[in-house]
KELUMVEX-643900 format. One line per field, with one value per residue (C-alpha): x, y, z; residue in three letters. Coordinates in Angstrom, 2 decimals, padded with zeros to 5 digits. Layout:
N
X <- X_...;
Y <- Y_...;
Z <- Z_...;
r <- ALA_...;
***
This chain:
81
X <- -002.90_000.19_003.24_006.46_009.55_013.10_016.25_017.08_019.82_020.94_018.06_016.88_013.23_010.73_007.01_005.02_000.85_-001.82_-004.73_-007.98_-008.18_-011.61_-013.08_-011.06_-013.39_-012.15_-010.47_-008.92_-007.54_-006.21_-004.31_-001.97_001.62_004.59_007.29_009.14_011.96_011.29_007.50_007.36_003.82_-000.05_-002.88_-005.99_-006.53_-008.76_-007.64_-007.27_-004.82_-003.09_-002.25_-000.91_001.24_002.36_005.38_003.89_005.05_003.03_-000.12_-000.26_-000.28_-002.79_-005.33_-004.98_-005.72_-008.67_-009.93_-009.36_-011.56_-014.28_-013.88_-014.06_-010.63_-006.93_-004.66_-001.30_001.58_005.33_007.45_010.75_012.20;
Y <- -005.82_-006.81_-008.30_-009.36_-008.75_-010.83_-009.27_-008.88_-006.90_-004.04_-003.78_-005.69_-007.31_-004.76_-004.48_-003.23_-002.29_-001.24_000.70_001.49_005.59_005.63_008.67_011.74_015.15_017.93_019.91_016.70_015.50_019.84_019.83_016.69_017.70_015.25_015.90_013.09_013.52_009.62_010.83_012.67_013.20_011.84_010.74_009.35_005.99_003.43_-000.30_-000.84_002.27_001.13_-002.23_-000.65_001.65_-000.53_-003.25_-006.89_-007.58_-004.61_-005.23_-008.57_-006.85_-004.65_-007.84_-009.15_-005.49_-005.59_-008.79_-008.08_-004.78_-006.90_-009.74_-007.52_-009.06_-008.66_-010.22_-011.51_-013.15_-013.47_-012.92_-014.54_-012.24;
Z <- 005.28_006.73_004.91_006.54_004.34_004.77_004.85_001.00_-001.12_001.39_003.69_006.82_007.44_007.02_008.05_004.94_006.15_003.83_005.79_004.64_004.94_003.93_002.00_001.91_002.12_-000.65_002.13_003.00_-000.42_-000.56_002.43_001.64_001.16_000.87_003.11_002.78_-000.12_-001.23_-002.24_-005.47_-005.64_-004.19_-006.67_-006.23_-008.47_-008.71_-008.46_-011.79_-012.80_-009.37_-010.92_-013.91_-011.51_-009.20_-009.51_-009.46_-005.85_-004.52_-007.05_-005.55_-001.71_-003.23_-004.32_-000.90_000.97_-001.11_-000.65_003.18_003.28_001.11_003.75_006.95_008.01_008.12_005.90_007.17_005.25_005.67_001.54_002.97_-000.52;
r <- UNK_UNK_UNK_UNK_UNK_UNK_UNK_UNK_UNK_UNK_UNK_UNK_UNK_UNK_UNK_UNK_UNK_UNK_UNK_UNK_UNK_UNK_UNK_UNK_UNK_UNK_UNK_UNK_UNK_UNK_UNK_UNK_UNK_UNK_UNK_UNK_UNK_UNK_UNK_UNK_UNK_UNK_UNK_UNK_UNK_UNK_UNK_UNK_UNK_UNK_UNK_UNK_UNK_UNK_UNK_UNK_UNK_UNK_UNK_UNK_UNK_UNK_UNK_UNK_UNK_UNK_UNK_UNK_UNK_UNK_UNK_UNK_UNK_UNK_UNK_UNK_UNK_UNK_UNK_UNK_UNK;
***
């Protein structure tokens, strides 16, 4: 999923993508480690907590990632913000 972002508030455009990673292996899921100081922490959810975790803008980029992997296809859009 891609998702084209206006300039909005202080930032410029951004590009936003949602990959599929597939299926993480235990040693995998043991050796992820945040090194960036905006992540706090990495959890494995399923859709549904993700919509309850998420802020509506991004739940509704989630749907559409979905739908995309379920569809074989890429989703594209352009949120003007």
């Amino acid at each position: 999923m891609l998702d084209w972002i206006g300039p909005h508030g202080p930032w410029d455009d951004q590009l936003l993508f949602i990959f599929d990673g597939g299926v993480l292996s235990e040693e995998d899921v043991q050796q992820l480690a945040p090194r960036d100081p905006e992540i706090s922490e990495v959890a494995a959810v399923s859709p549904q907590q993700a919509r309850q975790l998420l802020s509506a803008d991004m739940a509704k980029r989630l749907e559409r990632a979905l739908q995309a992997l379920e569809d074989n296809s890429t989703d594209y859009a352009e949120s003007p913000q």
